[in-house]
C-alpha positions as CSV (number, residue, x, y, z in Angstrom):
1,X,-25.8,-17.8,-7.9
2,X,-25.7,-15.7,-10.8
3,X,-22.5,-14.6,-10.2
4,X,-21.6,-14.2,-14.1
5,X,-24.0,-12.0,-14.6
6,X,-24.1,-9.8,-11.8
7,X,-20.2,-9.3,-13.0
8,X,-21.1,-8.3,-16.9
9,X,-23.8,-5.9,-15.5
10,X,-21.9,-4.5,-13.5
11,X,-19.5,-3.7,-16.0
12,X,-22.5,-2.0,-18.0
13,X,-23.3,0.2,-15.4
14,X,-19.2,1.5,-15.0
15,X,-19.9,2.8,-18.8
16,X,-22.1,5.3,-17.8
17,X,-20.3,6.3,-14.2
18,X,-17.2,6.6,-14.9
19,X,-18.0,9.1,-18.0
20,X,-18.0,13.1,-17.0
21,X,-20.7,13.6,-19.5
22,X,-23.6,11.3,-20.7
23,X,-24.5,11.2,-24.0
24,X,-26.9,9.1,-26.0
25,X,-23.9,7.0,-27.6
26,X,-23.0,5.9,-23.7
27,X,-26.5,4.7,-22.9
28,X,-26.4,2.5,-26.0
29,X,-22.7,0.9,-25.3
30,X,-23.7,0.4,-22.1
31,X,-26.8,-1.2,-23.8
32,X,-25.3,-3.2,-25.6
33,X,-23.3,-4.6,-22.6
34,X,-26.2,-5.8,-20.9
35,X,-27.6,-7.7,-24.1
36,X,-24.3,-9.8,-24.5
37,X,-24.6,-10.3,-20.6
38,X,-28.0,-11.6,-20.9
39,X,-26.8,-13.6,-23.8
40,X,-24.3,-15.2,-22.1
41,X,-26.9,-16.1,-18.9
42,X,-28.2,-18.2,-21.6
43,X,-31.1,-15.6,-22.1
44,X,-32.5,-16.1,-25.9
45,X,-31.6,-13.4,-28.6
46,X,-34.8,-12.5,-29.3
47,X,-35.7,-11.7,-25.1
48,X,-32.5,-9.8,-24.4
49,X,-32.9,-8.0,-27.6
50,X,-36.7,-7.0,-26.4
51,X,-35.3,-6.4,-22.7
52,X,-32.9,-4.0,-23.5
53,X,-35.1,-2.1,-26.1
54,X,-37.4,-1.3,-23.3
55,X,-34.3,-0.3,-21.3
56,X,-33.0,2.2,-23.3
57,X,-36.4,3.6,-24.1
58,X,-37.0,4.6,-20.7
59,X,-33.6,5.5,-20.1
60,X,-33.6,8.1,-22.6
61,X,-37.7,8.9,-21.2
62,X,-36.0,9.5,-17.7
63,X,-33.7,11.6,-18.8
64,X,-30.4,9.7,-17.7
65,X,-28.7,12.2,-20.0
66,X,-29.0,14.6,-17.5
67,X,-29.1,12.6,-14.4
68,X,-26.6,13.6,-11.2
69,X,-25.5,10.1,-11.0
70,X,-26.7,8.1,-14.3
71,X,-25.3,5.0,-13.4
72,X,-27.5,4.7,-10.8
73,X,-30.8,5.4,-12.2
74,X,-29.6,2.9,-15.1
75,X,-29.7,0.3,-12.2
76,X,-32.9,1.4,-11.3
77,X,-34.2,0.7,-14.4
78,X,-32.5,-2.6,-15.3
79,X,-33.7,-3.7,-11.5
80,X,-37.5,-2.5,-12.1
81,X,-37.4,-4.9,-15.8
82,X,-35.7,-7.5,-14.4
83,X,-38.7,-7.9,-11.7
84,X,-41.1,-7.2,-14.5
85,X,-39.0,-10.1,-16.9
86,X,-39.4,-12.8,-13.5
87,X,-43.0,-11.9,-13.3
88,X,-43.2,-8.9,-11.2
89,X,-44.6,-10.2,-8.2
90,X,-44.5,-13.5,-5.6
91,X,-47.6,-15.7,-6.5
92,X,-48.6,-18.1,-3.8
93,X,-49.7,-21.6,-4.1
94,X,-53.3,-22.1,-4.7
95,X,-54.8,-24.3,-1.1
96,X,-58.7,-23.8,-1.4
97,X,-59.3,-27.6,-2.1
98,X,-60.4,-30.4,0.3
99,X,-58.3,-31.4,0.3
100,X,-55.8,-29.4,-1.6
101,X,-54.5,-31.5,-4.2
102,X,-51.0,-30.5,-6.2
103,X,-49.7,-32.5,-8.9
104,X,-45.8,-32.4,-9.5
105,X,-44.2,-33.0,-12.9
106,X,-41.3,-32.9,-14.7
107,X,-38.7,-34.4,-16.3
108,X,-36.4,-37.1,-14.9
109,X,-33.4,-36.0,-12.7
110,X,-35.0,-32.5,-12.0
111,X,-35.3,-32.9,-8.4
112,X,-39.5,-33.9,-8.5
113,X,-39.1,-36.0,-5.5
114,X,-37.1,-34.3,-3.1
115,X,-38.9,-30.6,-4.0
116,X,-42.9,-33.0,-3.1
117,X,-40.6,-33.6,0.5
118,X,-39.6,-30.2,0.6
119,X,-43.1,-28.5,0.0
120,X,-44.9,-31.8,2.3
121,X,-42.1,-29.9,5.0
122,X,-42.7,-25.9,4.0
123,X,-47.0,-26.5,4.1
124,X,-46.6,-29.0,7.6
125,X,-44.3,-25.7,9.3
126,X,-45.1,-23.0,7.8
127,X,-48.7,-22.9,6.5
128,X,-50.0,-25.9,9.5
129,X,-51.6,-28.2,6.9
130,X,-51.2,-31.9,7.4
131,X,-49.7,-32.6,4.0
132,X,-50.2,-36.1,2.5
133,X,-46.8,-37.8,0.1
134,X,-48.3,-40.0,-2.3
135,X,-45.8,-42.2,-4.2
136,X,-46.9,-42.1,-7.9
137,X,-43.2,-42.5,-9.8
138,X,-43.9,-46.3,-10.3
139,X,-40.7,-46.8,-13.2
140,X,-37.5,-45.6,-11.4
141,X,-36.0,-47.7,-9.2
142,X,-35.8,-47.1,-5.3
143,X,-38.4,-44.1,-6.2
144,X,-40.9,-45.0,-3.8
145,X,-38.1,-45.9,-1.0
146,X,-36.5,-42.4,-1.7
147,X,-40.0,-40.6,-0.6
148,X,-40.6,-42.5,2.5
149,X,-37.0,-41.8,3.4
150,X,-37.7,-37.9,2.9
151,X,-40.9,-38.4,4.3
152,X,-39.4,-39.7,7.6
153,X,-37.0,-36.9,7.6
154,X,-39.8,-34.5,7.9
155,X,-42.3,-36.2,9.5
156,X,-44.7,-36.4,6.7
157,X,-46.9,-39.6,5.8
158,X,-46.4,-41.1,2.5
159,X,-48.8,-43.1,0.5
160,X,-47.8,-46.0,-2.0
161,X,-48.6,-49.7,-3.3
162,X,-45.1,-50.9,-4.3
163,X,-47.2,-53.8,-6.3
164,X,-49.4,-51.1,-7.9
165,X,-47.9,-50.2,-11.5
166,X,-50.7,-47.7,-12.3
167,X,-50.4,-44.3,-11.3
168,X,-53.9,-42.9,-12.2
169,X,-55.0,-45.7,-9.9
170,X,-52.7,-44.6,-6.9
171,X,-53.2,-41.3,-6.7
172,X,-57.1,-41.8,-6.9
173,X,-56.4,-43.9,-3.9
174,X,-54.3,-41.6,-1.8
175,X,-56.9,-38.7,-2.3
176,X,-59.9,-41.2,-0.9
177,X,-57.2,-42.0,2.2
178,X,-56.7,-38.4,2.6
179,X,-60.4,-37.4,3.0
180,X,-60.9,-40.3,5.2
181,X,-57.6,-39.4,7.6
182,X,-57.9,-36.0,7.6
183,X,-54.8,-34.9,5.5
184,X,-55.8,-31.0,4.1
185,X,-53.5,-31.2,0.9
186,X,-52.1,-34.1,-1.2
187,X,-49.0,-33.9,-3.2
188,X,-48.4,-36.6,-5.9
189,X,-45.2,-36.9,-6.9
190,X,-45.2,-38.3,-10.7
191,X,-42.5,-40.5,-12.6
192,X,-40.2,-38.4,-15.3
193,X,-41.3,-38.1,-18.4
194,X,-40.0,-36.2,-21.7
195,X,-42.3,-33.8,-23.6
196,X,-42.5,-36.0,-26.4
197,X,-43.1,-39.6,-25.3
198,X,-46.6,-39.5,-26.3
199,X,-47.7,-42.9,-24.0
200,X,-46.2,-40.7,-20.9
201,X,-47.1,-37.2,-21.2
202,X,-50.8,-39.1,-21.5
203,X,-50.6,-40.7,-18.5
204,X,-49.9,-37.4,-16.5
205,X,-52.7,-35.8,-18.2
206,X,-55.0,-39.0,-17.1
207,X,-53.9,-38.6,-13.5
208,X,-54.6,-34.8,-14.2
209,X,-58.3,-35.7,-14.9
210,X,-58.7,-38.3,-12.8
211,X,-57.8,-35.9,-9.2
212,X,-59.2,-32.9,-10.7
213,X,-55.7,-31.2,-8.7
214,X,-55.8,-27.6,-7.6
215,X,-52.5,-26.6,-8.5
216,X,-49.5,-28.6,-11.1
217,X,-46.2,-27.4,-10.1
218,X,-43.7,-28.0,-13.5
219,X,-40.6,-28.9,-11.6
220,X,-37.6,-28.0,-14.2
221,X,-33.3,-28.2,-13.1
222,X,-32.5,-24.4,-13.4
223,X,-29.0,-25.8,-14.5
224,X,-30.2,-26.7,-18.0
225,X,-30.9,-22.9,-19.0
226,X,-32.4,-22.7,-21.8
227,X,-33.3,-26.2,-22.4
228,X,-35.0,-26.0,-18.9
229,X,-37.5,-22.9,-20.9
230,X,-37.7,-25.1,-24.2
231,X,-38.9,-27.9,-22.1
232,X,-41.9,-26.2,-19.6
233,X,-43.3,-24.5,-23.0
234,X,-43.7,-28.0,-24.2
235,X,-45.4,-29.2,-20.9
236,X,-47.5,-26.1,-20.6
237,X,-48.9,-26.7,-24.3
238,X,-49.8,-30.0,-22.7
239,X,-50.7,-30.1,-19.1
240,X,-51.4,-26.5,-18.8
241,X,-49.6,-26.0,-15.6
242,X,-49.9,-23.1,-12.8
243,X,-46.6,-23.1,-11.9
244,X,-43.1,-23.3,-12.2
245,X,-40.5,-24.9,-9.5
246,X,-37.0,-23.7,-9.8
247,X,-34.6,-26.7,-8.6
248,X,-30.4,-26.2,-8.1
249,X,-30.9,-22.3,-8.2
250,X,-27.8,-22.4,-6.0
251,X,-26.0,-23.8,-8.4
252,X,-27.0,-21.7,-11.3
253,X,-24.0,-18.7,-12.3
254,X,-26.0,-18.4,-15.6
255,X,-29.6,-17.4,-14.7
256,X,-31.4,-18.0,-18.0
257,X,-33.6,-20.0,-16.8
258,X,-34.8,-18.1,-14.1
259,X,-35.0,-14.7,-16.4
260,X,-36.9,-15.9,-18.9
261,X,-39.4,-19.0,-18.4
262,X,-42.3,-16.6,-17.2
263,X,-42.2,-14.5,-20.3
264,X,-41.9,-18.0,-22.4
265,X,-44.6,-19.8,-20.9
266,X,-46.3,-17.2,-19.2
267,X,-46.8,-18.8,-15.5
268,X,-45.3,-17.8,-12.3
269,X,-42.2,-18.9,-10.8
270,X,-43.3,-20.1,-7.1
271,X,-41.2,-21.7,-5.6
272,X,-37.1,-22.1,-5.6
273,X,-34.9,-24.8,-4.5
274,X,-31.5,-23.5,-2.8
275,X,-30.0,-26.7,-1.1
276,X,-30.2,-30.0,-0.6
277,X,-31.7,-30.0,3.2
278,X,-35.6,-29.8,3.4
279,X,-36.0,-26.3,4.6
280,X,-33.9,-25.3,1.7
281,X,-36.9,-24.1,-0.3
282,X,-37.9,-20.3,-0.8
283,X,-40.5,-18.7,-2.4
284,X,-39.8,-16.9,-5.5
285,X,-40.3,-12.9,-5.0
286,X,-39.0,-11.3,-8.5
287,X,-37.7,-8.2,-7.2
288,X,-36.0,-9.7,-4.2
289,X,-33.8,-12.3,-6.8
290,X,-33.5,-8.8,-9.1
291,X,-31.9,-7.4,-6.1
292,X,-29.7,-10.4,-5.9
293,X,-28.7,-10.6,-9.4
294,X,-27.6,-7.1,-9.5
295,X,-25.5,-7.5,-5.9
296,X,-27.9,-5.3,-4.1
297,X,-28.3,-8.4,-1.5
298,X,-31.9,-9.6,-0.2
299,X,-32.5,-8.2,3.3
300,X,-35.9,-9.0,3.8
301,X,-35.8,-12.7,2.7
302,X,-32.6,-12.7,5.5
303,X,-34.8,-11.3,8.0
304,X,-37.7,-13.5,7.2
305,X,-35.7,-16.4,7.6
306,X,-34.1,-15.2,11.1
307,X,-38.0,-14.4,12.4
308,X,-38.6,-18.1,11.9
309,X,-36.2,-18.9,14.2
310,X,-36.6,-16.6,17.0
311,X,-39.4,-16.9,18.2
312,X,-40.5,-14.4,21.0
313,X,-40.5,-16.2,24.3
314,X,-37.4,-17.0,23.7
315,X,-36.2,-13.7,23.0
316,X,-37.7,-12.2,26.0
317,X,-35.7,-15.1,27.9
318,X,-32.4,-14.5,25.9
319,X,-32.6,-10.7,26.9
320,X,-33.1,-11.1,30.3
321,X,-30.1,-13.4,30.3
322,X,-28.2,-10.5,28.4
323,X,-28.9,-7.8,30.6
324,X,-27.8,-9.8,33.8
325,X,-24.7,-10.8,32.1
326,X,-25.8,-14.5,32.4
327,X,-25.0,-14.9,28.7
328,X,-22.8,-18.3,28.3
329,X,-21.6,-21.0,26.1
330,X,-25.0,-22.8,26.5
331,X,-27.1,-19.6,25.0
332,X,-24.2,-19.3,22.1
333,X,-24.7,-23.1,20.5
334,X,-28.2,-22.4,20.9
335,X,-27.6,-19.2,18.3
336,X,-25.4,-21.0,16.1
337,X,-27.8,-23.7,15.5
338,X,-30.7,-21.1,14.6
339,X,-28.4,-19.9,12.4
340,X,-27.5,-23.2,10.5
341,X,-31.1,-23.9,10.5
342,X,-31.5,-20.6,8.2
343,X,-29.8,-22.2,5.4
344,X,-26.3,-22.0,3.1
345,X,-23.9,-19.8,5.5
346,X,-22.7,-18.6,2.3
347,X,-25.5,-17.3,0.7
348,X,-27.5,-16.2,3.9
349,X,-24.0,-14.0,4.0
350,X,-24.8,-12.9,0.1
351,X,-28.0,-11.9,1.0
352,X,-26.5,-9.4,3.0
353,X,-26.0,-5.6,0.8
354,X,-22.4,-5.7,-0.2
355,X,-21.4,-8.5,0.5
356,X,-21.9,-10.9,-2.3
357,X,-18.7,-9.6,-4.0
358,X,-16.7,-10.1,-1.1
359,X,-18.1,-13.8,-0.3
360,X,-18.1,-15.0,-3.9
361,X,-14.5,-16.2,-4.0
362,X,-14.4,-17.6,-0.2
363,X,-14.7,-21.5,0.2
364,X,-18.1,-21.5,3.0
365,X,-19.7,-24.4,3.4
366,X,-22.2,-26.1,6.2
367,X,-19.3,-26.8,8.5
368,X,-18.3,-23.2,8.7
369,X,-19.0,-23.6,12.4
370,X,-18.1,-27.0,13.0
371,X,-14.6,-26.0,14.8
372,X,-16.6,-23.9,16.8
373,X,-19.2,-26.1,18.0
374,X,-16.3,-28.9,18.8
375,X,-14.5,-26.5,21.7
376,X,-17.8,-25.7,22.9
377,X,-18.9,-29.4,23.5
378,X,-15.3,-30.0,24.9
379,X,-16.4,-28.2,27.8
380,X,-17.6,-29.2,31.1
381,X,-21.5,-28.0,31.6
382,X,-20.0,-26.1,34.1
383,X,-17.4,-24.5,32.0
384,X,-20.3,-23.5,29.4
385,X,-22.5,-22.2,32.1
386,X,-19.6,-20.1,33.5
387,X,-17.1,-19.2,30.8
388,X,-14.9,-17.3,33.9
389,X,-14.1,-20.6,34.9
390,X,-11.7,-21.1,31.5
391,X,-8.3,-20.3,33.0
392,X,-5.1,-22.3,31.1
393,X,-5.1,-25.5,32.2
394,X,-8.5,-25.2,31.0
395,X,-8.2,-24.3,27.7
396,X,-5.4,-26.9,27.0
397,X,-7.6,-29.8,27.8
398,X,-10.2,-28.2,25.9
399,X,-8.0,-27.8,22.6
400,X,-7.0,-31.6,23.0
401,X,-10.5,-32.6,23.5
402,X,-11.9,-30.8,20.1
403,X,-8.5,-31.7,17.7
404,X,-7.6,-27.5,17.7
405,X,-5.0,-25.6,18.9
406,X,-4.7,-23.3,22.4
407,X,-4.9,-20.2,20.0
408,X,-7.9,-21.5,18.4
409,X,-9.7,-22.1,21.7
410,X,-8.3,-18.6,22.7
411,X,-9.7,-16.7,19.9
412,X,-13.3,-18.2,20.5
413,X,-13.4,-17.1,23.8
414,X,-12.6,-13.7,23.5
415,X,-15.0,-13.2,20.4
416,X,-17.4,-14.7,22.7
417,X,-16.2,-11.8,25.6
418,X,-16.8,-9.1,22.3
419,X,-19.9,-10.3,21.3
420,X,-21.7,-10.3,24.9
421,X,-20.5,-7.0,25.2
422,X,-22.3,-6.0,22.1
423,X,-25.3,-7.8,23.0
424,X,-25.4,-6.5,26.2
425,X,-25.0,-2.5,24.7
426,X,-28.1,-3.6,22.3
427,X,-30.1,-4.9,25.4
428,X,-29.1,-1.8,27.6
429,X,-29.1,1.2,24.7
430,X,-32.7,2.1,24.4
431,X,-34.8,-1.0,26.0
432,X,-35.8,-3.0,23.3
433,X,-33.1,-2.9,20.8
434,X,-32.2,-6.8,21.3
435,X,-35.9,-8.1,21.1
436,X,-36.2,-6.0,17.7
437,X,-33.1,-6.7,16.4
438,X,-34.0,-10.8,16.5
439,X,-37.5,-10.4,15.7
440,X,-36.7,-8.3,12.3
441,X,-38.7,-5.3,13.4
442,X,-37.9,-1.6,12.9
């Protein structure tokens, strides 16, 4: 994500650091480096130009001229604009209705259907509403099917009428089931539609009037770039929408999109889509993805996403187990699952300060533990329970049982060994180390 232009920067800031003395003519080479690597995000001429006006302006105003280390206060800077470019703060989703009602829109292929699933899933867990699908894409084929199959997945109820072919009519429907079944928000997912197909963009607008929605989410690939701006101005001119959904960040090395399309259309990002599973949905917190795009990490979304987790009964329980060196096998699946269920391995690891640089070249997918996992199920419940139980003959049936190698099996165990050491040093060192380590505290 962004990994272009966290590179280009970067090589704006080495103007000014590796120079013994700063002068005016610096600051404005290094400048002009960030312009061209907005440029080539797919940022538009005319906002990088602006941005980096307001950059050097307050460069020169905090005297970077005669700063200890200028290169840092240059980042500073660029950080503090970026945020300010992305909208400055997180706006939330707007619930107040009853029920809430949110309208999703966008054009075909943009993710419309799967992001509905994914916010039914992020309001049902996080926020306790009892979120209601409501099938309204009544053109593409298997559109309806592909809902109820995401709706399964996250145990949401969907509304449709496959022999219904007006959507104005559905989602009137789905509203009056959801008052009368107690469902607190309703979230219409809408067929695809291009800005200028006049019959289509005045259909959304007649399902707009006719449910009267709380919030309309613009739903827009972040892959496109700029045509993903040039397309929610056009939407916003005619649906005037609240908010903008972010979909295949992940797959973004550009960034354009995500830069610019508040100070385009002037609405909020809220929410992001980082990954095909349904949890893989984040809300959008400018200077958190600033910090990202200029390599500085994002701790606090990491530790957000760990407190959801852990919860604290079962920290208390894991401690205990620590501290009386009952730590096993059993207790160590149970932490890698937490950890898959936290999202991309890969970029949980970016989100880590210094570490995107070393991660960005390294193949890590979903299966990074899958090896793992396999030599740990190849054990006897006993074995897991006990891990002094794993003498040779042990290991060797366990390496044929998982499709490794002795060494492999070898090497797990005595990382296991390290890390209940560790554990049991945090546990021990100061009494509540371990319980405020997994719950993200200070």
């Amino acid at each position: 994500m962004f990994e272009g232009l966290n590179e280009r920067l970067d090589k704006s800031f080495k103007i000014l650091k590796g120079q013994g003395r700063i002068t005016e003519i610096n600051v404005a080479e290094s400048v002009k480096e960030i312009r061209k690597a907005l440029i080539e995000a797919d940022v538009s001429y005319k906002i990088a130009k602006e941005f980096t006006a307001r950059v050097k302006e307050k460069a020169l105003g905090s005297k970077v001229l005669t700063a200890v280390k200028p290169g840092e206060l240059m980042v500073k800077i660029v950080h503090d604009e970026l945020a300010d470019l992305m909208g400055g703060e997180n706006v939330g989703i707007n619930l107040k209705g009853s029920p809430a009602v949110i309208l999703i829109a966008g054009l075909q292929g943009s993710g419309k259907t799967t992001f509905s699933a994914k916010l039914a899933n992020y309001l049902k867990s996080k926020k306790t509403k009892n979120p209601l699908l409501v099938a309204g894409d009544v053109y593409r084929p298997a559109a309806i099917d592909q809902l109820k199959v995401l709706g399964e997945q996250v145990n949401v109820e969907v509304f449709s009428e496959p022999e219904n072919k007006n959507p104005v009519e559905i989602a009137k429907k789905a509203v009056k089931h959801a008052k009368q079944n107690g469902n607190n928000v309703v979230i219409v997912d809408t067929a695809g539609r291009l800005a200028v197909d006049e019959e289509m963009m005045n259909e959304i607008a007649a399902i707009k009037k006719a449910i009267d929605p709380q919030e309309i989410l613009f739903v827009v690939d972040s892959m496109t770039g700029q045509d993903a701006v040039n397309t929610a101005k056009a939407f916003n001119d005619r649906l005037d929408f609240d908010g903008v959904v972010l979909t295949k960040l992940d797959g973004d090395t550009r960034g354009g999109a995500a830069l610019t399309i508040k100070a385009v259309v002037d609405k909020p990002i809220k929410f992001v889509g980082i990954g095909e599973k349904m949890e893989a949905l984040d809300l959008f917190h400018p200077s958190r993805m600033a910090d990202r795009i200029l390599g500085m990490g994002d701790i606090v979304t990491l530790v957000e996403k760990a407190q959801e987790q852990f919860d604290d009964e079962e920290a208390r329980k894991l401690q205990k187990k620590i501290a009386k060196n009952q730590f096993d096998f059993n207790d160590f699946l149970k932490q890698i699952k937490q950890i898959k269920k936290m999202g991309n391995i890969k970029d949980l690891m970016g989100m880590i300060p210094g570490m995107g640089k070393a991660v960005k070249d390294m193949d890590i997918d979903d299966d990074a533990f899958k090896g793992i996992e396999a030599i740990i199920y190849s054990m006897t419940p006993e074995e897991r329970a006990n891990p002094k139980l794993l003498n040779g003959s042990r290991r060797k049936r366990i390496a044929n049982g998982s499709g490794s190698n002795i060494q492999e099996v070898n090497r797990l165990i005595k990382q296991f060994a390290e890390t209940s050491k560790v554990m049991k040093k945090l546990t021990t060192g100061g009494g509540k180390n371990m319980m405020r380590m997994m719950k993200g505290r200070r």
